[in-house]
N, C-alpha and C positions, 0 to 999 in steps of 0.2 A: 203906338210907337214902341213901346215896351214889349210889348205882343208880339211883334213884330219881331222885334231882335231876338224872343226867347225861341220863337219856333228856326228863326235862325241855325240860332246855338244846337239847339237841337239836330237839326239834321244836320250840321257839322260835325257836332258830336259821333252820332249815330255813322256818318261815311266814316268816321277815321277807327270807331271799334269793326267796322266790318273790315276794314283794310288791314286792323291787327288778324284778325280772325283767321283770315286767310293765306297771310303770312305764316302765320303760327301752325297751321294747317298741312302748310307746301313745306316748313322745315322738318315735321314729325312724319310726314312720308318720306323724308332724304331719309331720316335716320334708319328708319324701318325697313330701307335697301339693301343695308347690309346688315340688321339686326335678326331676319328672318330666323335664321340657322340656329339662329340663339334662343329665340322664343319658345321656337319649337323643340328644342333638348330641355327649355326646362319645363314644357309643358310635358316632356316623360319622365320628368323628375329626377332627369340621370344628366352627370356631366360626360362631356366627352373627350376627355384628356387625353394628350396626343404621346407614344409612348417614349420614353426617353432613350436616346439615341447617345450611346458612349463610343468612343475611339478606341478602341484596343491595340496598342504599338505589340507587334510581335518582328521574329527573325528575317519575315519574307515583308512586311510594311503594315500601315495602318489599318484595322478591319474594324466597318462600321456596325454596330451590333445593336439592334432594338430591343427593348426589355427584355424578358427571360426567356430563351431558345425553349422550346416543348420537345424537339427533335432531336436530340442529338447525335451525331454520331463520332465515336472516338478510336483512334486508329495506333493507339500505345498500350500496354500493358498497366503502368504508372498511370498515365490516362486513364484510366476506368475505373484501378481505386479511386483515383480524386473525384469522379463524377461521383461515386458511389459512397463517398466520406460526406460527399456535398447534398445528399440523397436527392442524385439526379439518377434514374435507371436511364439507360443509353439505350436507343433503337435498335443499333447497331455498334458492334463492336470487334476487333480484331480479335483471332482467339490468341489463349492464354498458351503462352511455350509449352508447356508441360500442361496435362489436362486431357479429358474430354468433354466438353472443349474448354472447360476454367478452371482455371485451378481450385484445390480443395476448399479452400479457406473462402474464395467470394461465390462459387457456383451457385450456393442459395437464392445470392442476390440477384444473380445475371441470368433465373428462370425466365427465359422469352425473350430474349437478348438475339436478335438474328447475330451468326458468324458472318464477318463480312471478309475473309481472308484473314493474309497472318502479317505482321509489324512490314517484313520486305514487299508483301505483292498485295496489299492490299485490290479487293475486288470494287471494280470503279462503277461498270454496270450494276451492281448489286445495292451497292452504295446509294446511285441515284433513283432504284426503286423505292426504297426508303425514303425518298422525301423528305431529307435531313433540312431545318431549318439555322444547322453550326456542324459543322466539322471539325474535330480537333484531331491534331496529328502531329508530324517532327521532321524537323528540315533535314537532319540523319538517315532516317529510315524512308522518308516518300518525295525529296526532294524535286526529283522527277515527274512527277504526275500532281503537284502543287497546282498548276493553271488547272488541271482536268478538274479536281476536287474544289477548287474556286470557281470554276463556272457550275456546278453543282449547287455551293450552298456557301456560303461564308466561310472560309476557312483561314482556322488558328493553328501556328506551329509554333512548337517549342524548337529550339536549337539543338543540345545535346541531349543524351540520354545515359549518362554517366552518374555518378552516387549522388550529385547534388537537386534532389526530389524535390527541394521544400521551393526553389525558384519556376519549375516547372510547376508547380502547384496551386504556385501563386496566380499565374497566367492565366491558368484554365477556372478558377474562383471568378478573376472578373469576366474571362471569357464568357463564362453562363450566369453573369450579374451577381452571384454571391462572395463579392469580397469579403464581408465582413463576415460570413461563416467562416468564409478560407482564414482569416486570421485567426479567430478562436480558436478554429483546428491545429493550425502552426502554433499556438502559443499555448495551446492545452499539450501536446507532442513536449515542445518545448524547455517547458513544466517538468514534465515527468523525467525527459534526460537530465534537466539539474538535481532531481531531487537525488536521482540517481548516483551520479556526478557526490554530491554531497555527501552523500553515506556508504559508498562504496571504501572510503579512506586509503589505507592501506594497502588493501586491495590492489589500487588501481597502480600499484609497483607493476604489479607482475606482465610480465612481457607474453602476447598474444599472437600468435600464427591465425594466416585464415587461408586454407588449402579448398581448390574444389577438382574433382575429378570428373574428365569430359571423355567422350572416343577418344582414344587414343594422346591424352594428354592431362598433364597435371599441370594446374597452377597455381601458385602463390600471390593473392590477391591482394590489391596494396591499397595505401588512403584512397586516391582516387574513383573507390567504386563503392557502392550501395553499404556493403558494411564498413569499410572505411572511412565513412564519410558520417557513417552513425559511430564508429570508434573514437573518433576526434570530439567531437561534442562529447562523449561520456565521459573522456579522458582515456581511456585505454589506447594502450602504448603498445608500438611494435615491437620486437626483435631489432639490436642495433645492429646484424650484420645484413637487414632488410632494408639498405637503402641506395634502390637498382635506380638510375638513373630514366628521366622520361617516359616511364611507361605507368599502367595503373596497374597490369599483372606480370607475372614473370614465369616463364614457361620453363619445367626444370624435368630433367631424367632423374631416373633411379639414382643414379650416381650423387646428383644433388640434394637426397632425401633429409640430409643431416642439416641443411640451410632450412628448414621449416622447424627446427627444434625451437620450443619456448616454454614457458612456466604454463599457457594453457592454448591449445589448438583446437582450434573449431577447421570442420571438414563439410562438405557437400558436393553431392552429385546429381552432376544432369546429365541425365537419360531421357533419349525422345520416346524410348519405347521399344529399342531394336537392341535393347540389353548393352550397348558397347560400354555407357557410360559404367555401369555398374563392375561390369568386367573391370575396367582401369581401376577400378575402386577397390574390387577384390584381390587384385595382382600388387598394387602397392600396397595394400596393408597386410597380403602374407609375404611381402618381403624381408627380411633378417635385418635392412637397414633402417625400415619403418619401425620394426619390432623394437631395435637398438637406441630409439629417439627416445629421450631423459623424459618427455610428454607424455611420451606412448608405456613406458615404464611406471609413472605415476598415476596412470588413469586420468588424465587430466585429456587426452586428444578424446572431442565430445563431436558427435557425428550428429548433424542439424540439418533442417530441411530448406532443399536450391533455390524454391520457389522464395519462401520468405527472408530469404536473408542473401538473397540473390538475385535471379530472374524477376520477379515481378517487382520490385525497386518501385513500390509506392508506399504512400500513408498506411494506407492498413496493416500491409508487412513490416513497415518500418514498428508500429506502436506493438506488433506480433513480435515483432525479436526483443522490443525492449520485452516485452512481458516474459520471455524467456530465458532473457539474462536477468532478470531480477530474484529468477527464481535458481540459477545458477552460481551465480555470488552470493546469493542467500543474501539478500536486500528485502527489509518488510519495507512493502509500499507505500 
């Protein structure tokens, strides 16, 4: 009887471990349904992380942008220092105002830089042979051809293109996922205008004209533009009969030459190359009323170059002019 019951027990036993078994069996192939993909990455040893996806708010709306662009193409002047601060060389780039085709100061860097057109007519077919993986560009200068360039590649635009660099700079940092270089950059910049700022003292009394000579015209460039806008941050101060109502330049004849008088004037000229600029440049300064400016009598009116402390209105030229005003104020660094 005893016998009985244990062979019982037994194969009681024995059905319900087969019943686990098989249970156990049916739930480790569910698992392995969707485990495959995974077995198999770590059986190459490599994970396969998927790549991070930011929102870039810009002027025209949100652009979704995948880890770091390899592509780029950039359609500003300002634009292409900042790639090239950020050490991204650009695919493609608009050429430089002045230049064949870049200007003197980056051409080094922009060896093998296809020209893709100029800031107004950017080339759109040329554009898309490049195979740009980010566009960056300016709702100012290509507003009109934004959808052509967005169906292209992703595209980033800044808003203005006026003296305030460091906000434009900031955009295109996260645009190509180096924010946190773009800040070190700005705050190494930064840096150097206070130290500037700091030890200039006295100095910074003196009242400063900033004239540039173009075809057929002269202006008097005011805060609102690329050296203006580095004048403020240094502390240098304008001329107080220099305060023309809504505009960032002010366009003056000969007659007005005595309105750019100040303790020190900086000058430049843009010339595309067909002389005119230069000519304007030569005519106003053998004039008897330029000659007659308290500046121009002092040796203090200092003739500087368009590109950097004008036209190209990025990082590079911006830390180029500081480096030229420190050695003008005679400032040790």
């Amino acid at each position: 009887m005893a016998t009985l019951f244990k062979r019982k027990m037994i194969g009681t036993t024995t059905t319900l471990l087969l019943a686990l078994a098989i249970l156990i069996t049916g739930c480790g192939q569910t698992g392995n349904s969707t485990g495959k993909d995974s077995s198999s990455s770590e059986g190459t040893g490599k994970s396969q992380p998927q790549e991070d996806v930011r929102t870039v708010k810009h002027v025209m709306g949100d652009a979704k942008i995948s880890g770091t662009p390899k592509r780029v193409v950039v359609l500003t002047n300002e634009g292409t220092e900042a790639l090239l601060a950020l050490g991204i060389k650009p695919v493609g780039a608009v050429k430089s105002w002045t230049g064949d085709p870049w200007y003197p100061h980056i051409k080094d860097q922009m060896e093998g830089v296809t020209v893709v057109g100029d800031e107004s007519q950017p080339n759109i077919e040329l554009i898309a042979s490049l195979k740009p993986d980010l566009i960056i560009g300016n709702k100012l200068r290509q507003e009109k051809v934004y959808d052509q360039l967005n169906a292209i590649a992703t595209t980033v635009f800044s808003e203005t293109l006026r003296g305030e660099w460091q906000s434009n700079f900031k955009l295109y940092a996260e645009a190509v996922g180096k924010t946190k270089e773009g800040d070190t950059t700005i705050a190494d910049y930064d840096a150097r205008a206070a130290d500037f700022k700091s030890k200039a003292g006295d100095k910074l009394q003196q009242k400063v004209s900033v004239v540039r000579f173009m075809s057929g015209k002269t202006r008097i460039y005011l805060e609102d533009t690329f050296t203006g806008i580095a004048f403020s941050k240094l502390g240098i101060t304008r001329p107080d009969n220099q305060k023309y109502a809504d505009t960032f330049v002010e366009e003056i004849t000969k007659e007005r030459l005595p309105e750019v008088d100040a303790d020190m004037l900086f000058y430049f000229t843009y010339d595309t190359g067909d002389g005119k600029g230069n000519e304007m440049e030569k005519e106003m300064l053998n004039d008897p009323l330029w000659k007659s400016l308290n500046v121009v009598k002092n040796n203090k009116a200092i003739r500087v170059d368009d590109a950097i402390w004008n036209t190209a209105g990025g990082v590079i030229a911006a830390n180029l002019m500081l480096d030229e005003l420190f050695k003008i104020y005679e400032i040790q660094e």
